[in-house]
PDB file of N, H, CA, C and O in Angstrom:
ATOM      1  N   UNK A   1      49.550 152.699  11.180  1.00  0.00           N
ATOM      2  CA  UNK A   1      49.919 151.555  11.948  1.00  0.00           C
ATOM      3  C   UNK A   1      50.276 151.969  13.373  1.00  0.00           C
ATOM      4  O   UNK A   1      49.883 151.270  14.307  1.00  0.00           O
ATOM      5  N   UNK A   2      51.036 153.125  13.603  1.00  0.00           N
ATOM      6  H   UNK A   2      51.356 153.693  12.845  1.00  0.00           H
ATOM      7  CA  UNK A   2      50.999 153.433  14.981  1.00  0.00           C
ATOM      8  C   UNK A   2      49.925 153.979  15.916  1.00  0.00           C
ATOM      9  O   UNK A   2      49.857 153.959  17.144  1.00  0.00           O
ATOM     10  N   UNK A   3      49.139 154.451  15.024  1.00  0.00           N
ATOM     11  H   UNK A   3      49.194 154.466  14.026  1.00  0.00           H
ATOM     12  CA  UNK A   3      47.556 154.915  15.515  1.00  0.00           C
ATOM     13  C   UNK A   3      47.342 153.441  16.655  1.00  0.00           C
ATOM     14  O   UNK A   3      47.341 153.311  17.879  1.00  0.00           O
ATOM     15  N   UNK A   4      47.175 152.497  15.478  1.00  0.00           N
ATOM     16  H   UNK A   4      47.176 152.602  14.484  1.00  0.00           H
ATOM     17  CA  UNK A   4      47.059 151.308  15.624  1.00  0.00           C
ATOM     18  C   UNK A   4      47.405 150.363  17.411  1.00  0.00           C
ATOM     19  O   UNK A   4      46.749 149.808  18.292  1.00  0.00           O
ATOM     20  N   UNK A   5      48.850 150.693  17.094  1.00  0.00           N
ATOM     21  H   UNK A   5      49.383 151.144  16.378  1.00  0.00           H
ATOM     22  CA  UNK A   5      49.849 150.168  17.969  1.00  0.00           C
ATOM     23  C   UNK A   5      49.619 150.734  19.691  1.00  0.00           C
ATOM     24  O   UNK A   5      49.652 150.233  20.816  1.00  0.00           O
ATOM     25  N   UNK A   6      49.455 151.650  19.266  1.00  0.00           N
ATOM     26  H   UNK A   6      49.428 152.057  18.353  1.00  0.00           H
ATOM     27  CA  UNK A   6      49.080 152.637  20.349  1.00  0.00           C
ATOM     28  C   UNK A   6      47.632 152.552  21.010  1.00  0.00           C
ATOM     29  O   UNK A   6      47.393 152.851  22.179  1.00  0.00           O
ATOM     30  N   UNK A   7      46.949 152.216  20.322  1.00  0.00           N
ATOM     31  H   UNK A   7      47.143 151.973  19.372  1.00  0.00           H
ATOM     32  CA  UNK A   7      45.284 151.953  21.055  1.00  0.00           C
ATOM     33  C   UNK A   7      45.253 150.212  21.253  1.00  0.00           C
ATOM     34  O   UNK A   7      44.366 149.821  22.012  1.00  0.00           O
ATOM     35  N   UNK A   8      46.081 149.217  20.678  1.00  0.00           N
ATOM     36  H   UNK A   8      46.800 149.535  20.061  1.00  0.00           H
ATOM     37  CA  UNK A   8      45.631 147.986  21.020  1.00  0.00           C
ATOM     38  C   UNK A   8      47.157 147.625  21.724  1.00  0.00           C
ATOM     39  O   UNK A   8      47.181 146.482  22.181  1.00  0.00           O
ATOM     40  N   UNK A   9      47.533 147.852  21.774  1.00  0.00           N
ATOM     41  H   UNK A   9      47.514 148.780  21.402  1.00  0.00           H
ATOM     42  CA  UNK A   9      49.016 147.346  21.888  1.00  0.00           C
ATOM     43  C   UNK A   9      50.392 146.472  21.210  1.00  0.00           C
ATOM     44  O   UNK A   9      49.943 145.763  20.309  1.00  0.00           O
ATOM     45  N   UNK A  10      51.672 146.316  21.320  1.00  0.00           N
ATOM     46  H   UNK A  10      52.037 146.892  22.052  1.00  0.00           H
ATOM     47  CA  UNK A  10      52.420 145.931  19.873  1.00  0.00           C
ATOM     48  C   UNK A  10      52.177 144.655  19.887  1.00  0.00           C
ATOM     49  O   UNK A  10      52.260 143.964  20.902  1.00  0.00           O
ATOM     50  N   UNK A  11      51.688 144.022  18.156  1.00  0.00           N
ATOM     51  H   UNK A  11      51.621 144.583  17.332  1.00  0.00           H
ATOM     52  CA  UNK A  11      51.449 143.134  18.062  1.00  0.00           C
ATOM     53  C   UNK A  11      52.497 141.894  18.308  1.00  0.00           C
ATOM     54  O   UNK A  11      53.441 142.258  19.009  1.00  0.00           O
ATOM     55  N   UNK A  12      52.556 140.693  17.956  1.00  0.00           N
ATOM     56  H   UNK A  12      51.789 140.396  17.387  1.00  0.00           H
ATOM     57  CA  UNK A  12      53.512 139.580  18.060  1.00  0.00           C
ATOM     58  C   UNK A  12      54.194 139.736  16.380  1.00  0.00           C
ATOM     59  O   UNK A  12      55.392 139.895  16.146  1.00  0.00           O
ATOM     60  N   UNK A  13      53.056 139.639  15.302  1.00  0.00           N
ATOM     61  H   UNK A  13      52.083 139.510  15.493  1.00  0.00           H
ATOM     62  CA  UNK A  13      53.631 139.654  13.736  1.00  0.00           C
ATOM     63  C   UNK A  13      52.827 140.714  13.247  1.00  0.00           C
ATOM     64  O   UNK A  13      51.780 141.191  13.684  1.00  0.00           O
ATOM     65  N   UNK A  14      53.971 141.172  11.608  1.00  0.00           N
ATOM     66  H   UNK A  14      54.822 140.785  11.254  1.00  0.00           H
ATOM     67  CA  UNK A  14      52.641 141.905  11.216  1.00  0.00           C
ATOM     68  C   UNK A  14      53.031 141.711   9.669  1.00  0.00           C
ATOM     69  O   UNK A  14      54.203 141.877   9.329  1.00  0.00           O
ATOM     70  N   UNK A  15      52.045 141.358   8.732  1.00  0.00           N
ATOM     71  H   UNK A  15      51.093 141.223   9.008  1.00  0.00           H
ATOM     72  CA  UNK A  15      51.635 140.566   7.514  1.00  0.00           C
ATOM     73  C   UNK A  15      51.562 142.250   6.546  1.00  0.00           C
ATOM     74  O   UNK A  15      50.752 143.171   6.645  1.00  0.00           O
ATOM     75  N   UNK A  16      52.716 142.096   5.698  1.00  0.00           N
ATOM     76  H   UNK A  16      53.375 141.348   5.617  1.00  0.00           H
ATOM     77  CA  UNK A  16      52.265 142.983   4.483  1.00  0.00           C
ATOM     78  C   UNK A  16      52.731 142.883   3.336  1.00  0.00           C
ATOM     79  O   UNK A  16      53.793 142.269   3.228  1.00  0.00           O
ATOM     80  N   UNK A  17      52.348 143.224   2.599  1.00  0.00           N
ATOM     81  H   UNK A  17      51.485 143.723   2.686  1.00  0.00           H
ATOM     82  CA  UNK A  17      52.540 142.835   0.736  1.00  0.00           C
ATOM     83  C   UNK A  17      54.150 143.306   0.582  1.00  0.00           C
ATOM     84  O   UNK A  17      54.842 143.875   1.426  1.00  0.00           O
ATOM     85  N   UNK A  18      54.430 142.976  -0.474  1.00  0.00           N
ATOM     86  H   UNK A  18      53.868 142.514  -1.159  1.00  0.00           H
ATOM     87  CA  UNK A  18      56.036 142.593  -1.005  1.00  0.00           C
ATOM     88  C   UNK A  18      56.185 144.533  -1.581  1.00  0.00           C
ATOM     89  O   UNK A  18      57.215 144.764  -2.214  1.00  0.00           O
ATOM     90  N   UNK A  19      55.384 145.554  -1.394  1.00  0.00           N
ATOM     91  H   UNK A  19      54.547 145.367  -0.880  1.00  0.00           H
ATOM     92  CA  UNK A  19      55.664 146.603  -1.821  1.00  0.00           C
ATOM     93  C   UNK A  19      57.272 147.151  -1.575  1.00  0.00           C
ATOM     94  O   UNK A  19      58.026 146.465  -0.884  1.00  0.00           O
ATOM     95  N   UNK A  20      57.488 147.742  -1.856  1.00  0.00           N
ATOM     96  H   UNK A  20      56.876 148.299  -2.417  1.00  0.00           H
ATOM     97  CA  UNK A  20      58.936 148.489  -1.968  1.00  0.00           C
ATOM     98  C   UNK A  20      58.440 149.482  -0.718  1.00  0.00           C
ATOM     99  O   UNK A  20      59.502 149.794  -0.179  1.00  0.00           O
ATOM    100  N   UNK A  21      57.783 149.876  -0.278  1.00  0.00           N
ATOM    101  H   UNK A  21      56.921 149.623  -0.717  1.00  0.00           H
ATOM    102  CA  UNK A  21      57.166 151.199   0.878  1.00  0.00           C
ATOM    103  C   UNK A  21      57.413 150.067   2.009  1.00  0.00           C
ATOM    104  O   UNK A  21      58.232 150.190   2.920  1.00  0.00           O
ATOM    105  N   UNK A  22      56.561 148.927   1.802  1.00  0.00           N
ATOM    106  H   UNK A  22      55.896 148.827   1.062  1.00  0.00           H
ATOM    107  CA  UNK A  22      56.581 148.038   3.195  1.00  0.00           C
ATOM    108  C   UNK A  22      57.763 147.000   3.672  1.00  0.00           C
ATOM    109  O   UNK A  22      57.846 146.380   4.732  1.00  0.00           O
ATOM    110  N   UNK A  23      58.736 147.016   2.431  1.00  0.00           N
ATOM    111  H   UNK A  23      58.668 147.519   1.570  1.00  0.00           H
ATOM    112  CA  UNK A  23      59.971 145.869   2.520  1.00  0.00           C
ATOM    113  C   UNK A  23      61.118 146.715   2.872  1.00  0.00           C
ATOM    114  O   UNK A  23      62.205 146.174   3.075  1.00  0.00           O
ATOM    115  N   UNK A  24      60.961 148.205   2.980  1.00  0.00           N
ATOM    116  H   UNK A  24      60.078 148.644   2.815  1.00  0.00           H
ATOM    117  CA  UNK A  24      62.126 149.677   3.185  1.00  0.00           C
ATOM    118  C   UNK A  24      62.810 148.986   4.552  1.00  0.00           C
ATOM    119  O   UNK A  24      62.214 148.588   5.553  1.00  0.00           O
ATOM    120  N   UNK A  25      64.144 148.970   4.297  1.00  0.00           N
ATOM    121  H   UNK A  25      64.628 149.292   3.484  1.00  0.00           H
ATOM    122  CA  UNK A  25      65.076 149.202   5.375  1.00  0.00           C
ATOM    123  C   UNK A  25      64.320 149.678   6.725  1.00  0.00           C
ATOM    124  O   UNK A  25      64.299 148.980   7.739  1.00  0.00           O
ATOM    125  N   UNK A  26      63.716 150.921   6.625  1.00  0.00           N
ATOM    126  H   UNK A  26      63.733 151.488   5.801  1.00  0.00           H
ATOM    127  CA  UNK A  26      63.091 151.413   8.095  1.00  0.00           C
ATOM    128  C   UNK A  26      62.179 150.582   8.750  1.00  0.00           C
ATOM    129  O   UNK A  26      62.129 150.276   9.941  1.00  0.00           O
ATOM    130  N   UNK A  27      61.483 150.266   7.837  1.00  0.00           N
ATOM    131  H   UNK A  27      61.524 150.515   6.869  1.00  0.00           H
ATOM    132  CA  UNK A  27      60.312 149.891   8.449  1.00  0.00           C
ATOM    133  C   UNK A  27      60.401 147.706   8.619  1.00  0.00           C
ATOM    134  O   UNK A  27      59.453 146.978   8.915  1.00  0.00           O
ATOM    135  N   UNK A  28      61.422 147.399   8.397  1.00  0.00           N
ATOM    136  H   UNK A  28      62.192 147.990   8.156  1.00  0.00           H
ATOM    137  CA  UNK A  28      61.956 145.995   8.725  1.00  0.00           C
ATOM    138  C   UNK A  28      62.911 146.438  10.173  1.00  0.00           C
ATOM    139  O   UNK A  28      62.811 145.710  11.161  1.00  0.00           O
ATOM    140  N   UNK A  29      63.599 147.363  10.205  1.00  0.00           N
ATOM    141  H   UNK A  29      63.680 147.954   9.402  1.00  0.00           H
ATOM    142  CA  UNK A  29      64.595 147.573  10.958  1.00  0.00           C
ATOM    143  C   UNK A  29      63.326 148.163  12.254  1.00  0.00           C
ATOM    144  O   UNK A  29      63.710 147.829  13.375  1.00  0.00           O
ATOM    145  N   UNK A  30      62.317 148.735  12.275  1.00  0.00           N
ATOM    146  H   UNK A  30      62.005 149.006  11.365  1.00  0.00           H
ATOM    147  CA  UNK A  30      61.806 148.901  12.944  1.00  0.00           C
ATOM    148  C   UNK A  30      61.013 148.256  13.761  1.00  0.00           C
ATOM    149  O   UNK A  30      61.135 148.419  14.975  1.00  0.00           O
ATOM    150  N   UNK A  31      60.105 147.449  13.257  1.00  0.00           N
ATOM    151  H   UNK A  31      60.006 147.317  12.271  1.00  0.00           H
ATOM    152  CA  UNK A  31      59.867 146.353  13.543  1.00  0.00           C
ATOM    153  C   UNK A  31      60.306 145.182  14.369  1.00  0.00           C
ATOM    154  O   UNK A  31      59.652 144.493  15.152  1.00  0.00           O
ATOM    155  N   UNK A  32      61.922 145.099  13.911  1.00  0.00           N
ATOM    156  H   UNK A  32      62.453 145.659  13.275  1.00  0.00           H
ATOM    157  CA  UNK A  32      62.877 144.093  14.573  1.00  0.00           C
ATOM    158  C   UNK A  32      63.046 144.697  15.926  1.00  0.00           C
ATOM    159  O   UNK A  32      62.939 144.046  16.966  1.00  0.00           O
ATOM    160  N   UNK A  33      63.430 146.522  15.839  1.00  0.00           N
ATOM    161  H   UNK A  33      63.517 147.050  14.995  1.00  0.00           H
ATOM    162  CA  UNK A  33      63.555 146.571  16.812  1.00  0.00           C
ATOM    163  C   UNK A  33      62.436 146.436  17.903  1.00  0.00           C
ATOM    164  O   UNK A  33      62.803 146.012  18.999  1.00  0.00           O
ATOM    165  N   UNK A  34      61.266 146.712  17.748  1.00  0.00           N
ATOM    166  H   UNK A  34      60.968 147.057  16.858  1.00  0.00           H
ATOM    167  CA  UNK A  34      60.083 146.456  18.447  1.00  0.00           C
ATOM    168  C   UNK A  34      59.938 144.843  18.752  1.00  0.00           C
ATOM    169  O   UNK A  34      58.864 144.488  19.239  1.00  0.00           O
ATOM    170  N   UNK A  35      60.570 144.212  18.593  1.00  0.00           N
ATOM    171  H   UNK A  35      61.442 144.500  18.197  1.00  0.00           H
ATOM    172  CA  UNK A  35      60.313 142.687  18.667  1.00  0.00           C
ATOM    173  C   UNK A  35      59.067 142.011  17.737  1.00  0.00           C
ATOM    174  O   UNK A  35      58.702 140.910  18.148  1.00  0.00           O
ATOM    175  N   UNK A  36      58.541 142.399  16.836  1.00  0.00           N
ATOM    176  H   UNK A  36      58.838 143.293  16.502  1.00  0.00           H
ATOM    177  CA  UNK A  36      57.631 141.820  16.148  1.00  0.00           C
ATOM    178  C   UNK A  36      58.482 141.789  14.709  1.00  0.00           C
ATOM    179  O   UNK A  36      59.385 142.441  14.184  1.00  0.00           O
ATOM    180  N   UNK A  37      57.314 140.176  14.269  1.00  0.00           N
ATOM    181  H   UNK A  37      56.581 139.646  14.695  1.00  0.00           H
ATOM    182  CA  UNK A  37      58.007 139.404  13.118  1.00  0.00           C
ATOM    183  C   UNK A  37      57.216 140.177  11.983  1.00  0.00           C
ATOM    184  O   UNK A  37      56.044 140.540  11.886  1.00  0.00           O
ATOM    185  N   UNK A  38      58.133 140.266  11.307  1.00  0.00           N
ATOM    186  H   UNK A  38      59.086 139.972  11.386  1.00  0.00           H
ATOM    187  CA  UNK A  38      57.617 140.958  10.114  1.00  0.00           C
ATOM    188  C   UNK A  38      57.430 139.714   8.573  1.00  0.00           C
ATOM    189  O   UNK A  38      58.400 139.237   7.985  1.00  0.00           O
ATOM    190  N   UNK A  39      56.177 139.472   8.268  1.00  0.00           N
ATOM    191  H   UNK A  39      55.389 139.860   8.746  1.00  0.00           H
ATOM    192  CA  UNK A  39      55.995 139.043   7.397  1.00  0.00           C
ATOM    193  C   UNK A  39      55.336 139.329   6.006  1.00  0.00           C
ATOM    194  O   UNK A  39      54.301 139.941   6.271  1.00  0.00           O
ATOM    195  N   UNK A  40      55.411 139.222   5.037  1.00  0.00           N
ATOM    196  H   UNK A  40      56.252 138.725   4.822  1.00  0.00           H
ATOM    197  CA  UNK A  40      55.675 139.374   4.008  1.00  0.00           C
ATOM    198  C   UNK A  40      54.244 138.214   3.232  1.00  0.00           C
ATOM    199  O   UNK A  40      53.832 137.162   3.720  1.00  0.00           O
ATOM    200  N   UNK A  41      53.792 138.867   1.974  1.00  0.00           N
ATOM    201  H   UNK A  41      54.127 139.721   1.577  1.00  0.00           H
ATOM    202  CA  UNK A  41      52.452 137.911   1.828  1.00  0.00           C
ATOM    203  C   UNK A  41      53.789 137.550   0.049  1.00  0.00           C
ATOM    204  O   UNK A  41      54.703 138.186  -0.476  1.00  0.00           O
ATOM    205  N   UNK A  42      53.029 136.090  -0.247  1.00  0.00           N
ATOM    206  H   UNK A  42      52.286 135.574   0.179  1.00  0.00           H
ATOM    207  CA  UNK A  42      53.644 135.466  -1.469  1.00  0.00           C
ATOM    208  C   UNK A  42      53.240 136.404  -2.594  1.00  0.00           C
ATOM    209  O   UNK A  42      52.256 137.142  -2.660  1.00  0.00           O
ATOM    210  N   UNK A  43      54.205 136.211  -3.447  1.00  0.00           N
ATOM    211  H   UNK A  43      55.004 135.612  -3.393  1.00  0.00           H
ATOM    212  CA  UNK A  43      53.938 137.591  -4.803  1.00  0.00           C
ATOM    213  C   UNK A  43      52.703 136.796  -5.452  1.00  0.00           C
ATOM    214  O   UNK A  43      52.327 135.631  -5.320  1.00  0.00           O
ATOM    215  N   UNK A  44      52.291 137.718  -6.094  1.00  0.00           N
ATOM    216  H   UNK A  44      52.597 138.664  -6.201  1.00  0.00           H
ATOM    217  CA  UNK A  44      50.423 137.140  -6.651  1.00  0.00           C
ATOM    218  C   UNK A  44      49.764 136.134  -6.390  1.00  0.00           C
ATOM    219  O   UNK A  44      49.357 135.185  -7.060  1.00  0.00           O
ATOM    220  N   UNK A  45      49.666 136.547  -4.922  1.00  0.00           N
ATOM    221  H   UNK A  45      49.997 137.318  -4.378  1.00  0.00           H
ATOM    222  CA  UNK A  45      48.777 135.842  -4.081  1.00  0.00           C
ATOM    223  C   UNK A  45      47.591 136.471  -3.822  1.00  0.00           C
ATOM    224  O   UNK A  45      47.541 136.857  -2.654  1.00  0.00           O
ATOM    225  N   UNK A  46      46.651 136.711  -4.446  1.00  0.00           N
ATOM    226  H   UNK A  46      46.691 136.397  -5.394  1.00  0.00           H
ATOM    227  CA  UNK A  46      45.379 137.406  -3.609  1.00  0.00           C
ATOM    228  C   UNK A  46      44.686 136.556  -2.743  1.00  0.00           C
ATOM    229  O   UNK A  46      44.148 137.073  -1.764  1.00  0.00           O
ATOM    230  N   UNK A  47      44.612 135.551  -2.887  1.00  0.00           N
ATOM    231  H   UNK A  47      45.049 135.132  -3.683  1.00  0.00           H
ATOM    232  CA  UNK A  47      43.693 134.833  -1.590  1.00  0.00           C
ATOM    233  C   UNK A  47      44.207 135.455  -0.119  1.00  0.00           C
ATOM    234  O   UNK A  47      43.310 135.651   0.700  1.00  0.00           O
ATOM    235  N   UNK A  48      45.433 135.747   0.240  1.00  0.00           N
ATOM    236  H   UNK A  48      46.163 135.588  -0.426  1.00  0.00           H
ATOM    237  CA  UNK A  48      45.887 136.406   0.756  1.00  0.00           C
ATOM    238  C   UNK A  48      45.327 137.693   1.099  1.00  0.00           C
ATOM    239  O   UNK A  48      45.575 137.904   2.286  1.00  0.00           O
ATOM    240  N   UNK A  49      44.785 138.493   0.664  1.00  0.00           N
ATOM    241  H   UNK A  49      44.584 138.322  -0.301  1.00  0.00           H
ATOM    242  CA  UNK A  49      44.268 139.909   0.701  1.00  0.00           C
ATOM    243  C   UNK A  49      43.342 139.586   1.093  1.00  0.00           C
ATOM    244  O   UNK A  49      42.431 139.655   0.268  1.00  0.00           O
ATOM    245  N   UNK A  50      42.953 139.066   2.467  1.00  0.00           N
ATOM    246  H   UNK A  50      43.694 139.010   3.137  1.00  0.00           H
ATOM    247  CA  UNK A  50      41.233 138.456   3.027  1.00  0.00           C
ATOM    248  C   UNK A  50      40.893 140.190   3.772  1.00  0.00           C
ATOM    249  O   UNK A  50      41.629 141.053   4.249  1.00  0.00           O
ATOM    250  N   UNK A  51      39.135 140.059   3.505  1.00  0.00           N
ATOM    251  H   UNK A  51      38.537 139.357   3.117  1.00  0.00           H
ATOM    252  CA  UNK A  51      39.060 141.045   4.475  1.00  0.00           C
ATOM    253  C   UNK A  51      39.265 140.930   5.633  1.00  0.00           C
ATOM    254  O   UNK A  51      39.084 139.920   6.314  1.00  0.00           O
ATOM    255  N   UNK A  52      39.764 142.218   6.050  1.00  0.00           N
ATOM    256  H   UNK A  52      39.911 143.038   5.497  1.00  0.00           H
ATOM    257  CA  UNK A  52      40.155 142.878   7.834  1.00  0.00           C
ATOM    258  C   UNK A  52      39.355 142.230   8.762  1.00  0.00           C
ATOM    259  O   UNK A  52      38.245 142.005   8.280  1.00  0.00           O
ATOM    260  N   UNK A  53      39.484 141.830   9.939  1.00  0.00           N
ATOM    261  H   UNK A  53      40.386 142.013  10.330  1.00  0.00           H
ATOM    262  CA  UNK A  53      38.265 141.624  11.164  1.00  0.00           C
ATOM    263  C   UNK A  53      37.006 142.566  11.192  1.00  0.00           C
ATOM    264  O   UNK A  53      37.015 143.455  10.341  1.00  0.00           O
ATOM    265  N   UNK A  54      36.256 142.527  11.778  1.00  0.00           N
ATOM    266  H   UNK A  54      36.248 141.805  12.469  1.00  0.00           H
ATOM    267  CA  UNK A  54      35.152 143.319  12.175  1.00  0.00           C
ATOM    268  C   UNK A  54      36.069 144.680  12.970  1.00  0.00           C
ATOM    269  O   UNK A  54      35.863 145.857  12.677  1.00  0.00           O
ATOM    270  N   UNK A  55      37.042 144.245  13.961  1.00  0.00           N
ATOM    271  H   UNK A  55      37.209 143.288  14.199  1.00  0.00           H
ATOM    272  CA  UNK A  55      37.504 145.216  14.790  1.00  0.00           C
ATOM    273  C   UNK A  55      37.993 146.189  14.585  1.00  0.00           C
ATOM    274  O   UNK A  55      37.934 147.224  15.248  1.00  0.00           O
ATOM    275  N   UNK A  56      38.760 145.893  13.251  1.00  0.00           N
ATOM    276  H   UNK A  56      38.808 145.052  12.712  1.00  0.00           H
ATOM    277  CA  UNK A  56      38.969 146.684  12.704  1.00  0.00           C
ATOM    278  C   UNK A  56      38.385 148.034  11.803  1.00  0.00           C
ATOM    279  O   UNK A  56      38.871 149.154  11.649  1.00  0.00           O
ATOM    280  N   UNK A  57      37.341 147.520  11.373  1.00  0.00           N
ATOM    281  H   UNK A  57      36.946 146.610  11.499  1.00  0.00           H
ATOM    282  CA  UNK A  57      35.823 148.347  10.716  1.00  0.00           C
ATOM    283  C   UNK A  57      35.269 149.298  11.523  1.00  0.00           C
ATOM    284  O   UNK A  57      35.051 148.906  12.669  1.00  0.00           O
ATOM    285  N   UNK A  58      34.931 150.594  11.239  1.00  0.00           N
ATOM    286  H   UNK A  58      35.109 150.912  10.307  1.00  0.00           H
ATOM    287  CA  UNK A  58      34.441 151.477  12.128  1.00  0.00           C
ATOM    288  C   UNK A  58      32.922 150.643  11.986  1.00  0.00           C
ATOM    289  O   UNK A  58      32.391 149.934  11.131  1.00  0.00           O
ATOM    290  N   UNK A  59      32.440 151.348  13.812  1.00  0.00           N
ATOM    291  H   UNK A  59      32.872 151.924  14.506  1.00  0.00           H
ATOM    292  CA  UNK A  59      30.872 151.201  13.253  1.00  0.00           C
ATOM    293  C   UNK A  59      30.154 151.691  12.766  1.00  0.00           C
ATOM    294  O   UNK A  59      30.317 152.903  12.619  1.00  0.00           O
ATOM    295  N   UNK A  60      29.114 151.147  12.304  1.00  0.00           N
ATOM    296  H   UNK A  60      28.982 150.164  12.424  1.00  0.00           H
ATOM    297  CA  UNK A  60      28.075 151.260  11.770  1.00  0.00           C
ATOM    298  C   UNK A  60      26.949 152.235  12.200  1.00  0.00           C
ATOM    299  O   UNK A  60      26.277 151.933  13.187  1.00  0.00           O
ATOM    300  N   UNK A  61      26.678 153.462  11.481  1.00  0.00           N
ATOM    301  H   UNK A  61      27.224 153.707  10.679  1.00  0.00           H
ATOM    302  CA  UNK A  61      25.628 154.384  12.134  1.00  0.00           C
ATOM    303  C   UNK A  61      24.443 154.073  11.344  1.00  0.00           C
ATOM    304  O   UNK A  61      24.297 154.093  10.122  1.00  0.00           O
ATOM    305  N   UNK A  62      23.411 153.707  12.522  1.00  0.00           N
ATOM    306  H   UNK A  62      23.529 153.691  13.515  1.00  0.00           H
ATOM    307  CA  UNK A  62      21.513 154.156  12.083  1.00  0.00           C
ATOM    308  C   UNK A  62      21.463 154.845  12.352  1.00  0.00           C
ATOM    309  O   UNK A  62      22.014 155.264  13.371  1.00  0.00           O
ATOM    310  N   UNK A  63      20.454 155.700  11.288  1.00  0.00           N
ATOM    311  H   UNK A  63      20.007 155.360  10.460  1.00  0.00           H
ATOM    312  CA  UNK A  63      19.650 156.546  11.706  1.00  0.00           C
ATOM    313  C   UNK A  63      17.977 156.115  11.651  1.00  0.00           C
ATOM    314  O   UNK A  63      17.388 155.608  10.697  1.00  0.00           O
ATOM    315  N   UNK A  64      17.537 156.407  12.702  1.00  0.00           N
ATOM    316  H   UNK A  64      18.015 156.820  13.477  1.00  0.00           H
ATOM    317  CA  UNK A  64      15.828 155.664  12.904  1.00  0.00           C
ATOM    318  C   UNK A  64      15.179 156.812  12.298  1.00  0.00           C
ATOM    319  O   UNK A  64      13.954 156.836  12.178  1.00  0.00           O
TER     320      UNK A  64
END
């Protein structure tokens, strides 16, 4: 995520599953402090789990 942060700049929100890794004290407290809203997806929700943007996707190599 800081890879991230660092090549596009800090987002406004950022959307992640109810895990125990992503709901940790640090990483809410971090967040806050960065000024972005930290949100949280509904428990067994997969419609929720949409694929990523394109922008996110490396590209695509041909070979001719």
């Amino acid at each position: 995520m800081s890879q991230a942060m660092q090549k596009r700049g800090l987002p406004r929100a950022a959307m992640s599953d109810n895990g125990a890794a992503m709901t940790a004290t640090e990483i809410t407290e971090g967040l806050a402090r960065l000024s972005i809203l930290h949100q949280t997806t509904l428990p067994y929700s997969p419609y929720q789990n949409v694929a990523p943007p394109n922008m996110w996707r490396p590209a695509p190599t041909h070979r001719c």
